[in-house]
N, C-alpha and C positions, 0 to 999 in steps of 0.2 A: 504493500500500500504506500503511493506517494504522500510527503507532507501535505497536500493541498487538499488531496482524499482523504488525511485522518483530521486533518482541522473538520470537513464537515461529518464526516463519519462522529466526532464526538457532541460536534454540535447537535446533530441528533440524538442520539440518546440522553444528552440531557434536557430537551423540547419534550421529550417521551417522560421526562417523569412530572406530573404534572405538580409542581410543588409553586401553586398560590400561597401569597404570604400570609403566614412565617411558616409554611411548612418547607421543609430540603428535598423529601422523597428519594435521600438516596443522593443526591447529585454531587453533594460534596464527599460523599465515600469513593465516589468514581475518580475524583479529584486527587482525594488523598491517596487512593491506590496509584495511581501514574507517578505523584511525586513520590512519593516512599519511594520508590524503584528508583529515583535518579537520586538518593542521596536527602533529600529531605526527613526532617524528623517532625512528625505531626502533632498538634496539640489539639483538641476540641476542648471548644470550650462553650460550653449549656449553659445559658443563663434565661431560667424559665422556660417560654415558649420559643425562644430563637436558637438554632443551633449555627455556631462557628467556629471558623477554622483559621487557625494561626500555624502556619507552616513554612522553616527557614530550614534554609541551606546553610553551613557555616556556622561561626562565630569570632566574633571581635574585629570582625572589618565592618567597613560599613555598608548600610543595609538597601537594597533597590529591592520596589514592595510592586508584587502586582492585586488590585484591592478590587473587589465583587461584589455583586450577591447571587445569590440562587435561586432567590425566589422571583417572582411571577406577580403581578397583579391579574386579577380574573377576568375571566374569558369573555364577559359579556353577552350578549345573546349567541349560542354556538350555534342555531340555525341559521346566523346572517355570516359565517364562515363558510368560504368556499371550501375548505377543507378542513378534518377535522383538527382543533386547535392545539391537540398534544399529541396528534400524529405527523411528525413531521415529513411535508411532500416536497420534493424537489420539481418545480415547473420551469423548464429552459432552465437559466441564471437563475432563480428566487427559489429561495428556501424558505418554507411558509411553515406556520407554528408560534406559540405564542412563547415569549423568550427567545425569538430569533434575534432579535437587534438588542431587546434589554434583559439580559445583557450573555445570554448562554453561547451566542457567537465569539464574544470577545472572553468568554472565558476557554471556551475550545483553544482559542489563537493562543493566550496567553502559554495554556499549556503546551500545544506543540512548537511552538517560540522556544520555551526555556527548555524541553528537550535538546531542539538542536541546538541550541547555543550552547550548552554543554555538550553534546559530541563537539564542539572545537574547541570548546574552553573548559574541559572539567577542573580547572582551578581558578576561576575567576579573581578578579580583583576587589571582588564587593560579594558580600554574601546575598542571595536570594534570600524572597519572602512572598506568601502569600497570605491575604487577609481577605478571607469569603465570609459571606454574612449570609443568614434568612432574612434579615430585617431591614431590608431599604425599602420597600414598598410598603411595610407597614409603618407601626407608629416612632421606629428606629430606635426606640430606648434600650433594647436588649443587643442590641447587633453590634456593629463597626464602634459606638460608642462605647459599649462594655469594655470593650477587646482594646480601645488604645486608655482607656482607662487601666487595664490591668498591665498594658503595656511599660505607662507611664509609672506606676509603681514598682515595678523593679526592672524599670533606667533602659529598658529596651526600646531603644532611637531608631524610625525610617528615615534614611537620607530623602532618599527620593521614590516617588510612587506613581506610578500610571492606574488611575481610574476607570476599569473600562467601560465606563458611559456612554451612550450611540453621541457621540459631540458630533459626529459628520454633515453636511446637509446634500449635497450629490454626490459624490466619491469618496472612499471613505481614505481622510486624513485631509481633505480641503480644511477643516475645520480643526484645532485643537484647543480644548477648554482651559486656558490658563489662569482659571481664577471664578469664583463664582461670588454673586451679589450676597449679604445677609438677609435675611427675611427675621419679621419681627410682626407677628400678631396679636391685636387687642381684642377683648372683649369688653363689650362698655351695653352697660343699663342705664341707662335715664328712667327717673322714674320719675312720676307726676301723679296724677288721684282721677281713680275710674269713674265716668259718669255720663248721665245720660245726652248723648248729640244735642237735646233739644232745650237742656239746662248746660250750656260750657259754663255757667258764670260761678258752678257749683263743682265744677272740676279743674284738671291742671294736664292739657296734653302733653306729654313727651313728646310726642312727635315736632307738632307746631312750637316747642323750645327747642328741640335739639337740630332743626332745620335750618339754621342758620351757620350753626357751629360747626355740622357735616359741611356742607357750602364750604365754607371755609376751611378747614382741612384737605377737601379734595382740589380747593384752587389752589394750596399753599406752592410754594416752590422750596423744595426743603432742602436741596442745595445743587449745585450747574454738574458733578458728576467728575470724571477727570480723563484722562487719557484714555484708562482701560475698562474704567466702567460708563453706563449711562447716567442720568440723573436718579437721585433718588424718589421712587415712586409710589405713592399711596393710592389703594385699592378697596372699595368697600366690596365685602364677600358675602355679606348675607344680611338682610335687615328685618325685623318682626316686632309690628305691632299687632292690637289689640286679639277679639276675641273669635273674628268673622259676620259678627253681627254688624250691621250698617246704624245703627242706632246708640251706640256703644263706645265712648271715649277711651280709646287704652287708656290702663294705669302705670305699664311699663314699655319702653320702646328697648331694645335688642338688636344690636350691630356688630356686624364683625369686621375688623380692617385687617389689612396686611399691609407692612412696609417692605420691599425691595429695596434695600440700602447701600449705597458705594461705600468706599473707603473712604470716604469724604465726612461722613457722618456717622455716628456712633446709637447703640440702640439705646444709651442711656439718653442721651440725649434729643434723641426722637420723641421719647415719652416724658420729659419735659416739659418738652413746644404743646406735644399735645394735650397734656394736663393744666398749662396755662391759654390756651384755647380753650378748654370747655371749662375752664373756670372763669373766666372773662366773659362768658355766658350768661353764667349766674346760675348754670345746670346744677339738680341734686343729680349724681351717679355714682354708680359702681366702675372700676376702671379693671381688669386684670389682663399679665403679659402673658407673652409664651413664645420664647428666644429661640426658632427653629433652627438657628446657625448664623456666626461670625461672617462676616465676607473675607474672603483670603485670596491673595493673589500673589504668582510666580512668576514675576514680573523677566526674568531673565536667570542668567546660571547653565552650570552644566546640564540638566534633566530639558529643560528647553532647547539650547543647543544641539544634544543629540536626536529629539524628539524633530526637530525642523529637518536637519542633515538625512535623518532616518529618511522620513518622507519624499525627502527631494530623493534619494537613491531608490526608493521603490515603486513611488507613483509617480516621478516625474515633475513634482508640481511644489510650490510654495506654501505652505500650510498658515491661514488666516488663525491669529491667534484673539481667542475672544472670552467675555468672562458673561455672555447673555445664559438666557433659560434658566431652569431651577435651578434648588437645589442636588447636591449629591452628599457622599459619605466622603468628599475629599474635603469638607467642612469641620470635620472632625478629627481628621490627620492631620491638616496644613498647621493649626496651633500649637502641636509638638516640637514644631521647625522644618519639617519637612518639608522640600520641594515637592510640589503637587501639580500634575496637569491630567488632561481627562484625553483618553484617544479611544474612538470604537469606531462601529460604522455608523451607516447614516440614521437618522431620527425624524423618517417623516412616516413609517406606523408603528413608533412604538404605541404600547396601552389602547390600539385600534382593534379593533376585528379585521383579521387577515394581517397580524402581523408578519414583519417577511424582513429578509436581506439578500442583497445580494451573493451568489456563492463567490462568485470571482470575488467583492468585496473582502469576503472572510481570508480566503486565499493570501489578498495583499496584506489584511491587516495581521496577522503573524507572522509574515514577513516585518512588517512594518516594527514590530515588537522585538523579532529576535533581531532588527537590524538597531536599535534600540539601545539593547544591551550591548551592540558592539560594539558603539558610538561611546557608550558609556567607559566599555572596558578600555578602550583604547585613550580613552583622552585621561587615565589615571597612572 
């Protein structure tokens, strides 16, 4: 079997096990069996509902991470699949199944990547690592966070980490994620006194108070953004008043924001501005946060270097280096000090019905990874 055939060869069997998150179904034993064989010593580590995998090559040099997850968000209506969504079918080029682009492709590549890069270098100059997770499609508390928290307790440092998130938009490695925005969610209650439409003079709307201060929040300009990221952007996500009766004054209004934030501004600071906005109001409220992730960015250095170099030797092309879209688990590495950037294939059906990737893509992108480490190894 050629490299290009066991990258999808493995991409498939792990499409084949259906593991919606937080379950694995096996995918990361498939994982740890391949590395064990080349020299890897495996640690799982269970916390709760999530199962993860911490597995290095070496020790006491420094560490290049390749970082995952295994799980799946759900399949959606599986009649509106043209194929079945955990059988994976190969059509021409497109390999179709759900986990094809997020992220079971890119962890196929990773692995037959760091095969061959050890058939020529079985002593490298930096030790390998792999850090897979069940929990990035869920509520991420147990996953990639646990794991560099138990990291960070006894002194075990990633230099540098490729994320394999679909960052692509048409071929895969046009695109490499060098950085991702913070996100910062509010929940905010206004409350006022319930009463009937036809007497307001006997009630107090949230709504009709708190309709100026939303206004204002979503015109705010909360700061111009900088080179590598955009401006920071506020979002209202979900809003609820009253009872559904027409007759009926809410007594509490219910809103949810979200901040996309640059490195320009901080989330302390965001909730601030906001707290002195709706106090300027004169609003009665309940205010609570929920800090989904830091913005971090890998602004340049060796893992960027080699990462651009890679790309131009195997696709041909200039890799646009950019910090848009969500979040990932490289939010939770990059504070440790670690160089962080995201490379997979493309990202236009992840979390779709009919998600898919290109095979030639898959093909390039472990190329693209073992050429990677040898950008790496060589420039040490």
């Amino acid at each position: 079997m050629t490299a290009s055939n066991e990258v999808i060869a493995l991409t498939m069997d792990l499409i084949a096990r259906p593991s919606v998150t937080p379950e694995d179904a096996g995918c990361q034993q498939v994982m740890a069996a391949r590395l064990a064989a080349i020299g890897f010593n495996v640690e799982i580590m269970h916390f709760e509902d999530t199962l993860n995998m911490w597995a290095r090559r070496g020790s006491g040099k420094p560490v290049f991470c390749f970082a995952g997850h295994t799980d799946v968000v759900p399949t959606g209506p599986v009649g509106q699949w043209h194929t079945p969504p955990f059988e994976p079918t190969i059509i021409g080029d497109t390999l179709y199944g759900r986990g094809a682009a997020d992220m079971k492709g890119s962890l196929a590549a990773m692995i037959v990547a760091t095969e061959r890069f050890l058939q020529h270098h079985p002593e490298p100059k930096f030790d390998l690592a792999y850090l897979i997770t069940s929990d990035e499609e869920g509520p991420f508390i147990n996953g990639t966070k646990r794991v560099i928290e138990t990291l960070e307790q006894r002194q075990e440092k990633i230099s540098w980490c490729i994320v394999g998130e679909p960052s692509s938009s048409h071929k895969a490695g046009d695109v490499v994620k060098n950085g991702r925005r913070g996100s910062l969610t509010g929940n905010l209650l206004v409350k006022g006194i319930q009463g009937h439409v036809a007497y307001p003079q006997l009630a107090d709307n949230p709504v009709h108070k708190a309709a100026a201060a939303l206004a204002e929040l979503a015109a705010e300009q909360w700061d111009q953004g900088n080179a590598y990221f955009p401006a920071t952007s506020f979002q209202i996500a979900n809003i609820h008043a009253g009872t559904g009766a027409s007759n009926v004054i809410p007594g509490e209004l219910s809103v949810m924001f979200n901040f996309r934030y640059s490195t320009e501004s901080t989330a302390e600071g965001l909730q601030k501005r906001v707290i002195a906005m709706l106090d300027r109001h004169g609003l009665n409220y309940e205010l609570g946060w929920t800090l989904n992730g830091l913005p971090f960015l890998t602004d340049s250095g060796s893992l960027v270097a080699a990462t651009v170099e890679a790309i131009k030797k195997v696709q041909g092309l200039e890799p646009r280096l950019e910090t848009s879209g969500g979040t990932s688990d490289g939010r939770f590495i990059a504070p440790t000090g670690a160089q962080v950037i995201e490379l997979g294939p493309c990202n236009a059906t992840i979390h779709k019905v009919n998600e898919c990737v290109s095979v030639t893509d898959l093909e390039q992108l472990a190329k693209m990874y073992e050429a990677v480490l040898e950008q790496l190894h060589l420039s040490l």
